[in-house]
N, C-alpha and C positions, 0 to 999 in steps of 0.2 A: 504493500500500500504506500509504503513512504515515499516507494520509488515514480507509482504511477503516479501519485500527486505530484512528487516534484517536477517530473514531465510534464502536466500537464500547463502548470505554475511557469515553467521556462519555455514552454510553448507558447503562452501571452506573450511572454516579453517577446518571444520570436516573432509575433502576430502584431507587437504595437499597442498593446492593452495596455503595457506597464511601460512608462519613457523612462530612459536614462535618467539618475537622480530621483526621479519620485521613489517615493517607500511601498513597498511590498507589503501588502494587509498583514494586519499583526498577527501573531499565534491565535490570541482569541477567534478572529475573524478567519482566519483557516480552517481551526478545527470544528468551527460551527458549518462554514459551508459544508467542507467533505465528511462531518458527522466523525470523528475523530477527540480522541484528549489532548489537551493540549501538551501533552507530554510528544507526544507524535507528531503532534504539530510545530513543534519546538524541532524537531529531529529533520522534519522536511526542508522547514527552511534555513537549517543547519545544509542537510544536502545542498543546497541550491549557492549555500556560497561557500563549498567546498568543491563544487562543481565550476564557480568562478563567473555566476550570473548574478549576484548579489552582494554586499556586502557591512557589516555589522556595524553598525552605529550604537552605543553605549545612549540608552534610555532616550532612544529614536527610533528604532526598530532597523529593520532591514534596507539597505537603498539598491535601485536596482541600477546595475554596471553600464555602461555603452559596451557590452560585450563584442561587438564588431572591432572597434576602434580599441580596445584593451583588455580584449582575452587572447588568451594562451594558445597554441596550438588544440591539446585537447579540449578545450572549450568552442574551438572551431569546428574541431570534430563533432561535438555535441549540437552544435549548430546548425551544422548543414544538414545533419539526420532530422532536428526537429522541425527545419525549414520544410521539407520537403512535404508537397502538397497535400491537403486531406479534409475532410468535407469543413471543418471550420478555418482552415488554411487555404482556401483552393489558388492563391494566386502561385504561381511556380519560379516568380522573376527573381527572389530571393534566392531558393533554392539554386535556381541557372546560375546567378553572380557567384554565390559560393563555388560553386563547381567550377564555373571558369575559371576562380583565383587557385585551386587547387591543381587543375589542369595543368596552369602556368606555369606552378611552382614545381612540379612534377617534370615539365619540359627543360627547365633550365635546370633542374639535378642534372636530369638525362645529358643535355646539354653540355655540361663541366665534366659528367664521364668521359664524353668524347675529347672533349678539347684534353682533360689530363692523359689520355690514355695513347692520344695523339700523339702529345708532346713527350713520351717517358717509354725507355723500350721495357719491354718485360719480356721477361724466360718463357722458356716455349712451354714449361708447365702451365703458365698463366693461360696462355693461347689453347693447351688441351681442355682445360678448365673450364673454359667459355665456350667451349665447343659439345662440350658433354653438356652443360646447361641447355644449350640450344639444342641439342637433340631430346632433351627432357621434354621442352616446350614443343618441339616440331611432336612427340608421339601423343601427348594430350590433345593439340591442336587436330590429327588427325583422326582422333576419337567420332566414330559417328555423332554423338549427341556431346560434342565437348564441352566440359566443366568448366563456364568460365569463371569463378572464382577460383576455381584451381589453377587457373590458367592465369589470373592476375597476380597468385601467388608465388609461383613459378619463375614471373616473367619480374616481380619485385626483388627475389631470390638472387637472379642475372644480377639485375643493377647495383645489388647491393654489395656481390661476389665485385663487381668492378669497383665499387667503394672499398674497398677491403685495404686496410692500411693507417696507417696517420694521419692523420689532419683532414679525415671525411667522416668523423664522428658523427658530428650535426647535421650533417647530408643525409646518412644512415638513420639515426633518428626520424628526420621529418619525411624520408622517401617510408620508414615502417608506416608512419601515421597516415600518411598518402593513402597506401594501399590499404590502410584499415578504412579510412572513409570511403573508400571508392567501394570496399567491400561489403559495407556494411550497406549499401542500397543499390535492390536491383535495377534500376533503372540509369544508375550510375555505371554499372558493371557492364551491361548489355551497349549502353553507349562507347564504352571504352572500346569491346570489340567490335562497330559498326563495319570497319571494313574487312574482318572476318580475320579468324585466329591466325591465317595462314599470311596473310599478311604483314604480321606482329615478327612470324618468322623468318616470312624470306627477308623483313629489314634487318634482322639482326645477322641471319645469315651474308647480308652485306656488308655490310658492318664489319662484320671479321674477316673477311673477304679482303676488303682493306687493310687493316688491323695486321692479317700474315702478309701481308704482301712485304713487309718489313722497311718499307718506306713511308714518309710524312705524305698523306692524302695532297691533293692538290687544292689551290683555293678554290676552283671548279667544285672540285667533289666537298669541299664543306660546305662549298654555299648551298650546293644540291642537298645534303642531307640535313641543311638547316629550314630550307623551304620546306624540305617533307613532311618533316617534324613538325615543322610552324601551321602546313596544311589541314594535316593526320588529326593535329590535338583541337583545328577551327570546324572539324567536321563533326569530330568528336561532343563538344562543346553543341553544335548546332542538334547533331542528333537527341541528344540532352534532353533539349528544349521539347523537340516534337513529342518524344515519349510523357511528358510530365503533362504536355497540353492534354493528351489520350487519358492521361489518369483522370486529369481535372475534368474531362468531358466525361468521363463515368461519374464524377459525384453529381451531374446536373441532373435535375429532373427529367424524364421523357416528357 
């Protein structure tokens, strides 16, 4: 119960009920609505700024955060889950802007892979490495009915296998939380593989293609694989949109 109230509670502020700065109805007023003690109601909205959408004002109650502008990663994460459309939520333009900044931020890890991995040679075990990876991803992908969460799993596993080292901690970090938000909503997952898993592979099999060829790609071929990627994540993003418009068209009345 704690949990579904505090969802429900960071769903307003998602929706705009509660503005930034204003106070979040007191315990009393909590456990009256959801029929709860106020002991529980103390506990929820304990969740909620442990969660990082509120926070404690001494003999003022609770204020609610600009959580866009000064929450945390995992509060983003919590964000774009409770943004996502549903019959008291129905518009989807939140939900898409989140995704897009996630998209983005996703592109430019992917992004700094390339250019470090570019610039720095590695041992031919690194190169068998990434190669067993991509065969991972190429026999899931050619699963009759492929698992795309397994498949987003898989394909985070790679990137992260190229982060692997010094000074891409924070990259490793925010590319796991990536993959957990993109995971955690199917409409988000299914748009990721819009142009179909096989896809996913044969970029990567290019990718290293390059990669053993044992020379610096050409500014040609960066620019080329930066267009693709720039492309790939704007189609991505668009398809987004169309799947959420489908949800929101199911909460309408006939």
């Amino acid at each position: 119960m704690v949990a579904d109230v505090a969802d429900e509670l960071a769903r307003r502020v998602v929706r705009g009920d509660y503005s930034p700065g204003e106070l979040m109805p007191s315990v009393r007023r909590v456990a009256e609505e959801f029929e709860t003690n106020r002991a529980t109601a103390q506990l929820i909205l304990g969740r909620l700024e442990t969660q990082g959408f509120v926070e404690a004002h001494r003999g003022r109650g609770f204020a609610i955060r600009d959580v866009r502008e000064e929450g945390g990663v995992e509060v983003y994460r919590r964000l774009f889950r409770l943004s996502m459309p549903c019959p008291e939520l129905s518009s989807p333009e939140l939900a898409v802007a989140i995704f897009g900044d996630i998209v983005e931020m996703e592109r430019q890890i992917v992004h700094d892979v390339l250019a470090s991995r570019t610039a720095s040679a590695r041992p031919r075990s690194a190169h068998a490495a990434l190669a067993a990876d991509i065969d991972i991803l190429e026999s899931l992908a050619r699963q009759d009915d492929p698992d795309l969460p397994g498949l987003l799993a898989a394909e985070v596993a790679l990137v992260r296998r190229l982060l692997s080292g010094p000074g891409y901690g924070m990259q490793r970090a925010v590319l796991n939380t990536i993959g957990e938000m993109i995971g955690e909503v199917p409409e988000a997952v299914a748009a990721y593989y819009v142009s179909g898993p096989g896809a996913h592979v044969l970029a990567w099999r290019s990718l290293a293609a390059v990669w053993d060829a044992g020379v610096p790609p050409s500014d040609i071929q960066v620019t080329l694989f930066e267009d693709l990627f720039a492309r790939f994540h704007e189609r991505v993003v668009d398809h987004f949109r169309v799947l959420l418009a489908e949800r929101v068209g199911a909460f309408e009345p006939a």
